[in-house]
N, C-alpha and C positions, 0 to 999 in steps of 0.2 A: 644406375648410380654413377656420378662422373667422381672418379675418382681423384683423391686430394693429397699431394705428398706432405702436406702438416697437418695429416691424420695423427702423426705419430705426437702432436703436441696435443690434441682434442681430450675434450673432459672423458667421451665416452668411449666404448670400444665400437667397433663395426662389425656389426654381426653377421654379415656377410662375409667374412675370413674366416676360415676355419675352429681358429680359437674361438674367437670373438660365437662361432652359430653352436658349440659344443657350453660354454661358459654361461650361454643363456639357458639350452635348451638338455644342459644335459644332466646327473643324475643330481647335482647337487642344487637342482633347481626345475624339479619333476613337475611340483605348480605350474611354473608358466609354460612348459610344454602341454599339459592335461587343458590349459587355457586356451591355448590358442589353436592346438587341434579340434574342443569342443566347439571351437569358431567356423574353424573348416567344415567340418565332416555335416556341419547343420542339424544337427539332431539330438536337441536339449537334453543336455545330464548324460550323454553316453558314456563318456570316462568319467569316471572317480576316483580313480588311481591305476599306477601302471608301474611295471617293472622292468628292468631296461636289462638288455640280453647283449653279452660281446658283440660287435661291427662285424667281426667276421665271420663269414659265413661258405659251407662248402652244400654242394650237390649233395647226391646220397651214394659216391664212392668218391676216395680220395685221388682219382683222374680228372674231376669235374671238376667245371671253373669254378675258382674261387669269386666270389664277392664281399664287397667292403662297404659298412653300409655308414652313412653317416649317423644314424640314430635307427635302433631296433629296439623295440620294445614291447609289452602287451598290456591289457585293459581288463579290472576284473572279470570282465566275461569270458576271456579266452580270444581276445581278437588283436589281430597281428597288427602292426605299426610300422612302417617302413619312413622314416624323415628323411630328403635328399635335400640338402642346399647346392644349386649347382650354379656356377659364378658365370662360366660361357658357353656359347649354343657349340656342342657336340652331337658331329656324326651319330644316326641312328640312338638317337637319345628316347625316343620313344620306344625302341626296341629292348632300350637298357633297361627300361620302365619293367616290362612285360618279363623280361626274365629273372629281376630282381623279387617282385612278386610272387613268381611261382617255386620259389625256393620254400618261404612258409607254408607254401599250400601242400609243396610234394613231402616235405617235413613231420607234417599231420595223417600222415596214410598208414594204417598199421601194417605188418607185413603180412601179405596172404588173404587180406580178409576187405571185404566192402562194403561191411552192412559197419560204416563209418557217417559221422554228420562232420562235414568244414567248418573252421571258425571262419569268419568274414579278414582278410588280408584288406588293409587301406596301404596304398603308395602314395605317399604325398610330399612335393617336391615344392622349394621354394627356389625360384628362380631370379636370375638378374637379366633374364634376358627374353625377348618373345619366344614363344612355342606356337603358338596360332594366331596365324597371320591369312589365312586361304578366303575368308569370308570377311564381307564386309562389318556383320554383327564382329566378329572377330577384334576388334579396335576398341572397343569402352567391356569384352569378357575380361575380366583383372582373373576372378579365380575359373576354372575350366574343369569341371566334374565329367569324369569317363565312366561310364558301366559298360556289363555284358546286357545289350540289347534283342527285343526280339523284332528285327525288319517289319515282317508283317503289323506289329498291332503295336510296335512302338512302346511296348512294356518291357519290365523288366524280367530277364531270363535267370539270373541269379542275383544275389546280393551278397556274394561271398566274396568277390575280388571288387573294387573300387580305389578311382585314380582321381587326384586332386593335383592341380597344377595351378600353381601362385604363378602369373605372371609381374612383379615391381617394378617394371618400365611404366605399365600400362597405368599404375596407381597415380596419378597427377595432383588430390586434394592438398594444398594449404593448408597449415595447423587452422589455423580457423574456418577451414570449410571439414571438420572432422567432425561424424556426426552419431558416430557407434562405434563401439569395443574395438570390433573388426577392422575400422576405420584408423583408429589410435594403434592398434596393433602394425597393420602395413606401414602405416606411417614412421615409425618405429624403426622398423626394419630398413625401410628405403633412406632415411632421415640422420639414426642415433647419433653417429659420430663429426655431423655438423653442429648440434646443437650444445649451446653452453649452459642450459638451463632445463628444468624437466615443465612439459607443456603443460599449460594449464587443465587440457581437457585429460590429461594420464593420472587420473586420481584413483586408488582404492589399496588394497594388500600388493596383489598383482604388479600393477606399473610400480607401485614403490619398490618391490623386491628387484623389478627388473633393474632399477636406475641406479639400486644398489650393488647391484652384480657387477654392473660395465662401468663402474667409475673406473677408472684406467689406475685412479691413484692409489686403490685399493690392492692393486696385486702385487703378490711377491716379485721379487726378485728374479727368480727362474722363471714364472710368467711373462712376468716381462719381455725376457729376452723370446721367450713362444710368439707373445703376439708380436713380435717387431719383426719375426721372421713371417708371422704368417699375414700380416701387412705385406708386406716387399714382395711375397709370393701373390698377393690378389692383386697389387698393384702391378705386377708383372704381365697380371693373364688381361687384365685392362689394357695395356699399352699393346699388349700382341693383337689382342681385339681394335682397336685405334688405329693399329697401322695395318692389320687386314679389310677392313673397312676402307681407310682412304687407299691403297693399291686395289680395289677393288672396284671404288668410284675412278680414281683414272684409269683403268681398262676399259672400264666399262665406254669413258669421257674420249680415249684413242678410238675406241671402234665403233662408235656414233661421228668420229671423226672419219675414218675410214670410209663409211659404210655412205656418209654421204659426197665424199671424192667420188667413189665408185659408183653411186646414184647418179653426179654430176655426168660422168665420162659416161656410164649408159646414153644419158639421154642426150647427150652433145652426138655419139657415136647413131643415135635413130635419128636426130635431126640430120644429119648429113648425108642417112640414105633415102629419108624422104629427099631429099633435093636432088639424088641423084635420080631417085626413079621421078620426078618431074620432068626434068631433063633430058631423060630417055625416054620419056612420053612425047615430049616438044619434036623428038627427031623422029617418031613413029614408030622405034623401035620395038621387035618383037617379044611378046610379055614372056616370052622363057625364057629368053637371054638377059631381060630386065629383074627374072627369078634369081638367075645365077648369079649377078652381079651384086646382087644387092642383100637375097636371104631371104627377104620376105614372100609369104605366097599369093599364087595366082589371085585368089579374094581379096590380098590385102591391097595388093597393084590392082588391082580393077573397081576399086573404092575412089582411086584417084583419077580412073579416066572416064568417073563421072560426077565428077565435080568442074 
């Protein structure tokens, strides 16, 4: 999402700012998160409801690192919820995935005892930025489902941990090329705070309560001042991302620059010792002293005195 400094005039909020993804998705508005998780997760009627548990979170002694989670919460069945909105691409982000995860799981483990069953842990991260990028299918995956796999027969080994990864870059549809819930939902997300108007295709309870939530004109006073800070703070981590991307393309632009002076100078520096071992051929000069003058080996000068 390209970021806009008369966001701060826009009808809606940006739900991509901290305010703005907790105001949508968080306890005063448990619908539209039970909504658009059962979009994700793909498996009709899983949530019915869900109860949302403090952000912070510690190991199972109080030396273990702490984590903070943007949204935790659980699903009548007993199954864990981890929401991450993450604004820019960070170091080992996939790593962060993996141990954020394992905190619900190691949480669940009575003490002393194994004859236990797991609730299923889902991690699911909405992002502003690419995460897979290595394959060419890689380019039109928008959402990116992870399990524990089994190598051999390509089944699944568990269904107790599962990873869901929004990519929003990769989302491209036009409000009129929106063609499911799913569709209105990203749209939504990558979109709200350009729009002056709520789209034609966002009809039902759902999008109405959402378009109610992020009217900007709606909130208090102390909100206000929350979201103005947490604007300037998203618009911040955008300009840091802007200006490491282009210092990035000119490094890159210098040493393609370099890299072909230094191509140029190689091959000016081999043309001038083919000339010289020509030249030393001309006089009949002996091919070991034409070795040492020059560098090249005895195959390579004996290429030339038979041409």
């Amino acid at each position: 999402m390209k970021v806009r400094f008369d966001e701060f005039e826009a009808r809606y909020l940006n739900p991509l700012t901290d305010f703005g993804f907790h105001k949508i998705f968080g306890p005063e508005s448990k619908e539209l998160l039970i909504d658009f998780l059962n979009q994700i997760i793909r498996e009709e009627g899983r949530i019915t409801d869900i109860q949302y548990f403090p952000p912070e979170q510690l190991g199972n002694f109080e030396t273990d690192r702490k984590a903070i989670f943007d949204i935790f919460c659980i699903n009548e069945n007993g199954e864990y919820f981890i929401v991450e909105m993450q604004k820019a691409r960070q170091a080992f982000f996939r790593d962060r995935s993996i141990f954020y995860a394992s905190l619900p799981i190691q949480q669940q483990a009575p003490q002393g005892d194994w004859a236990f069953r797991l609730k299923a842990v889902y991690f699911v991260a909405i992002l502003d930025f690419v995460l897979f990028d290595e394959f060419e299918e890689d380019k039109n995956q928008i959402v990116e489902h992870v399990y524990l796999m089994r190598e051999s027969t390509k089944t699944m080994y568990s269904n107790k941990l599962k990873f869901a990864f929004v990519e929003l870059p990769k989302f491209n549809k036009r409000e009129e090329e929106l063609g499911t819930h799913f569709d209105i939902w990203l749209y939504l997300l990558k979109h709200l705070p350009e729009l002056k108007d709520r789209p034609a295709s966002a009809q039902g309870e759902i999008f109405e309560k959402l378009f109610k939530l992020a009217e900007i004109k709606r909130l208090t006073e102390e909100d206000m001042e929350t979201y103005e800070k947490s604007i300037t703070d998203y618009c911040g981590v955008q300009l840091a991302m802007d200006y490491a991307r282009e210092e990035a393309r000119k490094e890159a632009y210098e040493k393609g620059i370099e890299r072909g002076i230094e191509k140029g100078r190689k091959e000016t520096r081999k043309e001038e010792r083919i000339t010289l071992i020509q030249k030393c051929l001309q006089k009949n000069m002996p091919i070991e002293d034409i070795v040492f003058l020059t560098g090249f080996s005895k195959e390579q000068i004996t290429l030339f005195t038979n041409k």
